[in-house]
C-alpha positions as a printed NumPy array, in Angstrom:
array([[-101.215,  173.289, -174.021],
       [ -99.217,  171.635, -170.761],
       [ -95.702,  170.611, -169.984],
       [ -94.326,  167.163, -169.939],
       [ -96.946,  164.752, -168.045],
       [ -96.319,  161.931, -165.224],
       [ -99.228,  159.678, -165.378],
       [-100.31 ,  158.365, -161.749],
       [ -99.977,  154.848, -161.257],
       [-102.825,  154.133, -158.25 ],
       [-101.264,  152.046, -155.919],
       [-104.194,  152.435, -153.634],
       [-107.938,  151.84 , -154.912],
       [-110.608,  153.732, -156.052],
       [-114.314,  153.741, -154.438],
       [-116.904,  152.975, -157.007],
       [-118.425,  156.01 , -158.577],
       [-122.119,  156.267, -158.654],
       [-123.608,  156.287, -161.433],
       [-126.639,  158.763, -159.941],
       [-123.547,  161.394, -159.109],
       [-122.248,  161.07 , -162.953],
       [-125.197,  161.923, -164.389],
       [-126.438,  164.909, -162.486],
       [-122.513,  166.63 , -163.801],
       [-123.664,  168.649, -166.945],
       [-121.307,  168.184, -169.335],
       [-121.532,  171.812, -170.76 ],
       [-119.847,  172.735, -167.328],
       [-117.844,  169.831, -166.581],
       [-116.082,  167.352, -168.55 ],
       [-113.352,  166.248, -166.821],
       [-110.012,  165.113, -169.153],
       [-107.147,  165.878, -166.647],
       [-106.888,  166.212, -162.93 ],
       [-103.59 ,  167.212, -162.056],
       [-103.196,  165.968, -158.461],
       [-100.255,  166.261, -155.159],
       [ -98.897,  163.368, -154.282],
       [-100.134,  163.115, -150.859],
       [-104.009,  163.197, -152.396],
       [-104.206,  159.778, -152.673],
       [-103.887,  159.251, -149.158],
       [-107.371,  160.804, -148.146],
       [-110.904,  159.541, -148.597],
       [-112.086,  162.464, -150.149],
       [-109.275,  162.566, -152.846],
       [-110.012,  159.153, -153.767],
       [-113.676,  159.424, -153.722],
       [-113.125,  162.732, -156.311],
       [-111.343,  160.484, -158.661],
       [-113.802,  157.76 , -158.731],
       [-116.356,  160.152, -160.294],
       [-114.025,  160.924, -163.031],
       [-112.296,  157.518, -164.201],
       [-112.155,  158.419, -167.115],
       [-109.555,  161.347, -166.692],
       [-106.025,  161.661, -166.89 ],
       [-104.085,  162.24 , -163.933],
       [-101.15 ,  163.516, -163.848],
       [ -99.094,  164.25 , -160.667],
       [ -97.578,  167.66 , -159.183],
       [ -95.691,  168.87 , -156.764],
       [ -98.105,  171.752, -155.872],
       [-101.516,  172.626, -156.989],
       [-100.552,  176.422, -157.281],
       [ -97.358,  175.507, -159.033],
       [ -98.1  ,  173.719, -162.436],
       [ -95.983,  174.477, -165.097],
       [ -97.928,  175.239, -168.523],
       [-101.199,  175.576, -166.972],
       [-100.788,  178.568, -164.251],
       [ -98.952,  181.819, -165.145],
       [ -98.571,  180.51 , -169.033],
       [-100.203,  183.192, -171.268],
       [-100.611,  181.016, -173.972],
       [-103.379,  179.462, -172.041],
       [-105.791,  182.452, -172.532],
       [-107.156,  181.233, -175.265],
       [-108.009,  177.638, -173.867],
       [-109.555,  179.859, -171.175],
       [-113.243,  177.873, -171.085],
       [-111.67 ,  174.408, -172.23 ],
       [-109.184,  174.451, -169.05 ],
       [-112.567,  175.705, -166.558],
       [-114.208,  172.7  , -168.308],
       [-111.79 ,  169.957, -168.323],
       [-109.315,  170.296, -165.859],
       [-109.765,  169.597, -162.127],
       [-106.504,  170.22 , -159.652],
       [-106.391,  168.363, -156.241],
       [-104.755,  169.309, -153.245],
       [-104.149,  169.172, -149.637],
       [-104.669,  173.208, -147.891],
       [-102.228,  173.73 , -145.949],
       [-102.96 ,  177.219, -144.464],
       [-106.22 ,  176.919, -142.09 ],
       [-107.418,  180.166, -141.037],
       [-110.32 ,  182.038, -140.803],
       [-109.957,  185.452, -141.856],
       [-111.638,  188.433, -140.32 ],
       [-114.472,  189.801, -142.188],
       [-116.783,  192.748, -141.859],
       [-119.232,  192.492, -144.293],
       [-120.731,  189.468, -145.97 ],
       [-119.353,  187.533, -142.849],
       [-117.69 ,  187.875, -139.538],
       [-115.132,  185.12 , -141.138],
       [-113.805,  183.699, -144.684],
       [-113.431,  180.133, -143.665],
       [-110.255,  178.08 , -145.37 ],
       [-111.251,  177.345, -148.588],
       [-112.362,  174.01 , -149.327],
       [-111.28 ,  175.058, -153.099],
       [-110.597,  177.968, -155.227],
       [-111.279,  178.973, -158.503],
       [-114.371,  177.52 , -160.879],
       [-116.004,  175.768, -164.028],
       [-117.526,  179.299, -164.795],
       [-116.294,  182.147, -166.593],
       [-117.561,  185.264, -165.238],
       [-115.678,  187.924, -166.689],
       [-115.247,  190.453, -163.256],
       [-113.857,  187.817, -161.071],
       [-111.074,  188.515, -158.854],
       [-109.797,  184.936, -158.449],
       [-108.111,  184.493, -161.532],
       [-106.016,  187.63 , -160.753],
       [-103.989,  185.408, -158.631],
       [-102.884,  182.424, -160.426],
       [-103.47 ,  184.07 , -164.053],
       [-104.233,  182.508, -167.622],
       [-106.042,  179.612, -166.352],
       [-108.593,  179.267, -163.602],
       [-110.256,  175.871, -163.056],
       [-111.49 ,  174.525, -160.162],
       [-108.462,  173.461, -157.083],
       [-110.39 ,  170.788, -154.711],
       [-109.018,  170.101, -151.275],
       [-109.32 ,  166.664, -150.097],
       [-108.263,  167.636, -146.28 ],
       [-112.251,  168.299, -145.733],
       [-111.637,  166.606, -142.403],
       [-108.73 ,  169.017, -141.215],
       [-110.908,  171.909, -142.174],
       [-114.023,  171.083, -140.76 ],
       [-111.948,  170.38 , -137.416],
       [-110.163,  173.915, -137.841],
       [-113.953,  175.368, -138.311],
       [-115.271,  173.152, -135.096],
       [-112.303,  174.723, -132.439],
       [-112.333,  178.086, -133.981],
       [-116.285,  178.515, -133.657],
       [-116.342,  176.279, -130.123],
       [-113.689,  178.926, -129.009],
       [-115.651,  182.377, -130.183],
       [-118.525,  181.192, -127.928],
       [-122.14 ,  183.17 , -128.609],
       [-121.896,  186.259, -130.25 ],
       [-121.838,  188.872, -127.966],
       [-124.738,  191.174, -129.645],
       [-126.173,  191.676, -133.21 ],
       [-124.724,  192.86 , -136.001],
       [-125.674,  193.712, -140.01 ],
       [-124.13 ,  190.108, -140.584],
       [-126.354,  188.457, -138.322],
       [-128.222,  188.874, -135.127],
       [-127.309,  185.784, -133.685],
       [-124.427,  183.759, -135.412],
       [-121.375,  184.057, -136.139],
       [-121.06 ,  183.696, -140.278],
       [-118.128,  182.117, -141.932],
       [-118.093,  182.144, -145.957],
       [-117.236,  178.663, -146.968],
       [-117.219,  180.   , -150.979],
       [-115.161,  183.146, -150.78 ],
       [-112.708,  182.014, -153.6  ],
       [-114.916,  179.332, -155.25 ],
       [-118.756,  178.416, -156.276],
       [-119.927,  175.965, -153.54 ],
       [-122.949,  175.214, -155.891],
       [-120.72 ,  173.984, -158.567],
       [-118.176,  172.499, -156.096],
       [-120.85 ,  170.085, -154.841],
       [-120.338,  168.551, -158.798],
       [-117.138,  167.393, -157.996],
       [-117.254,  166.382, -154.075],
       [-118.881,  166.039, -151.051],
       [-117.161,  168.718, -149.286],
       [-119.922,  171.709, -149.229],
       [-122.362,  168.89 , -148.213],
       [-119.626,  168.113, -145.151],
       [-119.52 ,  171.678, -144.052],
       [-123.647,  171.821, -144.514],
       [-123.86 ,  169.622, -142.345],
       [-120.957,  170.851, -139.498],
       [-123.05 ,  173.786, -139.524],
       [-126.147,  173.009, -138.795],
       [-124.917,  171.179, -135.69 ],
       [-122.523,  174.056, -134.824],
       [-124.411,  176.259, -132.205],
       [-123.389,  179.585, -132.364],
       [-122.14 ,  179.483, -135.982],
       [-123.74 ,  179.945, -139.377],
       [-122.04 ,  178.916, -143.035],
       [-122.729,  181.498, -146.486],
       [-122.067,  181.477, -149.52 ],
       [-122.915,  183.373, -153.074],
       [-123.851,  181.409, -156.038],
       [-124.868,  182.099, -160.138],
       [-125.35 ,  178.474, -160.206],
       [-128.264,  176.408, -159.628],
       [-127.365,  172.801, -157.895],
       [-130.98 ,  171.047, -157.042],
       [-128.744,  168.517, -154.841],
       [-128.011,  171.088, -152.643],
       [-131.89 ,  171.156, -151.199],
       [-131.628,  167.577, -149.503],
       [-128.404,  168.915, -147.739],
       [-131.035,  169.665, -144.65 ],
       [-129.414,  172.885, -143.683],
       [-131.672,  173.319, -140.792],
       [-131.674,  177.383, -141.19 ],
       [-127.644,  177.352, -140.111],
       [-126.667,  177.633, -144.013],
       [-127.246,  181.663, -145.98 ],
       [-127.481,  180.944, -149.317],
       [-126.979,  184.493, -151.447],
       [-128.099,  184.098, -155.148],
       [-126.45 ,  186.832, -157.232],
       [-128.493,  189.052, -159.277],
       [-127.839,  191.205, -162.384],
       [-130.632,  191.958, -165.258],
       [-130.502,  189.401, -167.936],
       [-129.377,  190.923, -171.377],
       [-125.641,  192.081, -169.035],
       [-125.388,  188.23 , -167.417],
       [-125.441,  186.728, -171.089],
       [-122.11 ,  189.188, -171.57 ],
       [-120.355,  188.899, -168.4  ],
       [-121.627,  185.498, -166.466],
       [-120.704,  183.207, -169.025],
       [-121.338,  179.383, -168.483],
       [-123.785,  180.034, -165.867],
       [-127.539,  179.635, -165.06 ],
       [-130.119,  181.91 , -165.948],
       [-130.946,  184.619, -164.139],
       [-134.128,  183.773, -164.344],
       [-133.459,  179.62 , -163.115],
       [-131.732,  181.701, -160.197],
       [-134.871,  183.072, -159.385],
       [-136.543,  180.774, -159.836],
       [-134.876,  178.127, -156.736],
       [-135.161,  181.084, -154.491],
       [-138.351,  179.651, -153.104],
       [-137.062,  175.99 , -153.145],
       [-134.168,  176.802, -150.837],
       [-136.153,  179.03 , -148.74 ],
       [-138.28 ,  175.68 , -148.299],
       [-135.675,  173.141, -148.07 ],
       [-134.328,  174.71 , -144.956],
       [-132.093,  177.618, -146.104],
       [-132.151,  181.078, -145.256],
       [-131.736,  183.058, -148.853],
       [-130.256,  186.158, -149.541],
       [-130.053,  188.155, -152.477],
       [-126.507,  189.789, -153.879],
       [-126.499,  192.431, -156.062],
       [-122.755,  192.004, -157.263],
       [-121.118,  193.54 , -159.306],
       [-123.599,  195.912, -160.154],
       [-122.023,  197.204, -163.296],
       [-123.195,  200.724, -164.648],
       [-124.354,  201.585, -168.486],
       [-127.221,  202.887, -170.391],
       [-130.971,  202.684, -169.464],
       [-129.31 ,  200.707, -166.066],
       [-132.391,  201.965, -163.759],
       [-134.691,  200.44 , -166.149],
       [-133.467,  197.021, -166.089],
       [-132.691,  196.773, -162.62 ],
       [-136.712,  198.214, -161.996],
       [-137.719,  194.58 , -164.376],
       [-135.833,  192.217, -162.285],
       [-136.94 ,  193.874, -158.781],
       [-140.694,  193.214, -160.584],
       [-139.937,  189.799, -161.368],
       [-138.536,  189.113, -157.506],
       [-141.683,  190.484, -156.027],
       [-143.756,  188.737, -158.758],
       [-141.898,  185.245, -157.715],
       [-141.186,  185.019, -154.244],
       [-143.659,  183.742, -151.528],
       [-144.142,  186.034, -148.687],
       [-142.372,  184.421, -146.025],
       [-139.288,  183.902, -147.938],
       [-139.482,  188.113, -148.542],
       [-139.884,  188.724, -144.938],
       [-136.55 ,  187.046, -144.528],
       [-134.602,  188.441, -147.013],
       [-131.477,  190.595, -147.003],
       [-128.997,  192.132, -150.116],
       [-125.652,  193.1  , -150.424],
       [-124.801,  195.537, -153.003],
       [-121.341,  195.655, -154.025],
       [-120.428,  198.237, -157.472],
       [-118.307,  196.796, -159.954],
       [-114.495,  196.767, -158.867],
       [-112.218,  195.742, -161.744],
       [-108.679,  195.416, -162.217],
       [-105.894,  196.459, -165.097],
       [-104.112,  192.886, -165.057],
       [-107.756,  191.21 , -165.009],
       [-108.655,  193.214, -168.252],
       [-105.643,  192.292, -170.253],
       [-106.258,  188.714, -169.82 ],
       [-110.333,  188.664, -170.495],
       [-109.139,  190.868, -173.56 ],
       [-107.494,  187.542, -174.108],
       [-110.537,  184.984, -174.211],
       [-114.07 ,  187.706, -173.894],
       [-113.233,  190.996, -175.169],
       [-117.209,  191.97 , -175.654],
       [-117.743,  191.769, -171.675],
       [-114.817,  194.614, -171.321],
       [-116.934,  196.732, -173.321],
       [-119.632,  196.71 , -170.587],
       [-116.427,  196.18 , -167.85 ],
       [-113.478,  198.746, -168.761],
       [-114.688,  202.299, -168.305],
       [-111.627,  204.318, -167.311],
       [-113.544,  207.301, -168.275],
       [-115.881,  206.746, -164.974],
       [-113.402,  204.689, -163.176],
       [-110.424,  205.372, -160.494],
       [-107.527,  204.085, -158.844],
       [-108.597,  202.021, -155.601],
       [-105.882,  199.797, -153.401],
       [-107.458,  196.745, -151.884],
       [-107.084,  195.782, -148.241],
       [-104.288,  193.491, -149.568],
       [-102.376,  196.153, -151.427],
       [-103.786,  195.427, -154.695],
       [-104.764,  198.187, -157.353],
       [-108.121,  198.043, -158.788],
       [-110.158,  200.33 , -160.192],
       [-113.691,  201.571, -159.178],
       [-116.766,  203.978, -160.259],
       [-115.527,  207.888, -159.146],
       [-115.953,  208.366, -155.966],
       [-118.713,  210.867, -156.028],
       [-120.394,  208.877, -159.068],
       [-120.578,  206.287, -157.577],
       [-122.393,  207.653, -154.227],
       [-124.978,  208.608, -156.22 ],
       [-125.048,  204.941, -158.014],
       [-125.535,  203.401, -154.548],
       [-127.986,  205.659, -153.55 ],
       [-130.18 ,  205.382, -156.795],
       [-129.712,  201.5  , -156.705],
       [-130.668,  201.331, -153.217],
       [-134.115,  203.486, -153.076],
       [-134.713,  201.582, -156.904],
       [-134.849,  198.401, -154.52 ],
       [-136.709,  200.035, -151.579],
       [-139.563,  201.189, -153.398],
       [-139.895,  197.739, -155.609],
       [-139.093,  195.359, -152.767],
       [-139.644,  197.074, -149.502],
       [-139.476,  193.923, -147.374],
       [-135.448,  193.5  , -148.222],
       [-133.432,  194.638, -145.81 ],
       [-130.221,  196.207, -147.148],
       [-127.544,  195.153, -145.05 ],
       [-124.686,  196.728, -147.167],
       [-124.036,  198.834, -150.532],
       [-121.134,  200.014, -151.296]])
């Protein structure tokens, strides 16, 4: 499957992994065989702490983790597309710290503590980037980043008056390129930036997740972390969110956050269209009124974001999944749409889709009136 391997002789040592960490990594997620690593990752605590919880693993060095020959850009690799999320791990050092303007799930997207993931959801954008192979990149640089977070936040001040984002903080997205819930498998990092955030004071840390981490409630957020489960009806998540929990497990910790200190939001993304749609939707806005206590309702929001796909995503899933681009690749109802970044994608027709949004969003109204919709779209 790879190119010719150097094997990395560890001139410096390893902490100890614990045993308690090892065991909580399900191995139907994560089994780490190979971590291909920079040089310069042995040099940092956190890359050395990442390795110890994989001893076992093969490491083999690089000169850049978005450069490896026979694992990114090799099309041969489709195939292996699950294997690679499951047992490969990249490590590098991020080089690029900036937090980019947002305007809708966030004010900011924070620099990514790491990119891609050990799940396999067939509509995400990531792998449109590297292409053929998508595991998870770690960053080891956690201290760099969290002291790029501390002077940009320090220098905003207070924000100067509400917005749909928030009424009081400033919100970066730690996870815009990754899964912070399954993230926290491999290293400490999201637990790091937890914890700058709660004792940053005009700043607040999101992220969306399909994947339920029960470490994550003794992080002791404080309030200062948005957690945003994502949502779809059940029978379309066993298609398109492969390896991930159950919608109904992700409902199910909505309460447990809300209790160990988070504030929990709801994301309705993507909301993909098909038959008898309204129906299930109307079953899993039952179930969240059903389940939820009603102080965590009175503080909960939703973002609604409509399926966006893409031509050069398509040809690859028809590579490794070809059932979710049944539900996925609808050209029929679909258009041409350029991203902010020049990218083409396509999208529900324009006046289609209106009337999507505006279905999906009274559907939600009437079944869970105390959600405030910040965005749909």
């Amino acid at each position: 499957m790879h190119s010719a391997k150097s094997i990395v002789p560890l001139s410096v040592p390893l902490p100890s992994a614990t045993s308690e960490h090892a065991g909580n990594v399900p191995k139907w997620l994560l089994d780490i065989e190979e971590v291909y690593l920079e040089p310069a990752v042995l040099e940092y605590q956190r890359g050395r702490e990442i390795l110890a919880r994989f001893p076992n693993a093969e490491r083999i060095e690089v000169n850049s983790h978005w450069k490896i020959p026979g694992l990114f850009g090799f099309e041969g690799n489709v195939a292996d597309w699950n294997k690679i999320k499951r047992n490969v791990l990249v490590l590098g050092v991020k080089k690029s710290l900036r937090a980019e303007p947002n305007s809708r799930s966030s004010d900011f997207i924070a620099p990514s503590h790491a990119n891609g993931c050990a799940m396999s959801c067939s509509y995400c954008y990531v792998p449109r980037q590297k292409g053929y192979a998508n595991p998870i990149t770690a960053f080891v640089n956690i201290e760099q980043i969290s002291g790029y977070l501390t002077r940009h936040a320090t220098k905003l001040g207070w924000k100067p008056e509400p917005s749909q984002i928030d009424p009081k903080y400033w919100v970066y997205d730690i996870g815009c390129n990754s899964d912070c819930s399954v993230d926290a498998l491999v290293s400490d990092n999201v637990r790091d930036l937890v914890r700058l955030f709660r004792n940053l004071p005009t700043a607040k840390a999101s992220f969306a997740t399909k994947y339920v981490n029960r470490e994550l409630l003794e992080y002791d957020p404080r309030g200062k972390t948005r957690i945003r489960l994502s949502l779809m009806p059940q029978r379309v998540a066993k298609v398109v969110d492969v390896r991930t929990s159950s919608i109904r497990e992700r409902i199910g910790s909505i309460n447990d956050f809300y209790q160990a200190g988070y504030e929990v939001h709801l994301n309705f993304s993507p909301v993909i269209y098909y038959d008898e749609w309204q129906a299930d939707y109307r079953e899993l806005f039952d179930e969240l009124a059903q389940v939820l206590r009603p102080e965590v309702k009175a503080q909960l929001g939703a973002e609604i974001i409509f399926l966006t796909h893409n031509e050069k995503l398509h040809q690859i899933n028809l590579g490794w999944h070809p059932k979710g681009e049944e539900l996925l690749w609808k050209p029929e109802l679909q258009e041409t749409k350029y991203s902010q970044m020049g990218g083409r994608n396509l999208r529900y027709k324009r006046g289609f889709k209106a009337d999507l949004v505006s279905e999906f969003s009274d559907l939600l109204t009437q079944h869970l009136p105390e959600c405030n919709i910040r965005y749909a779209f």
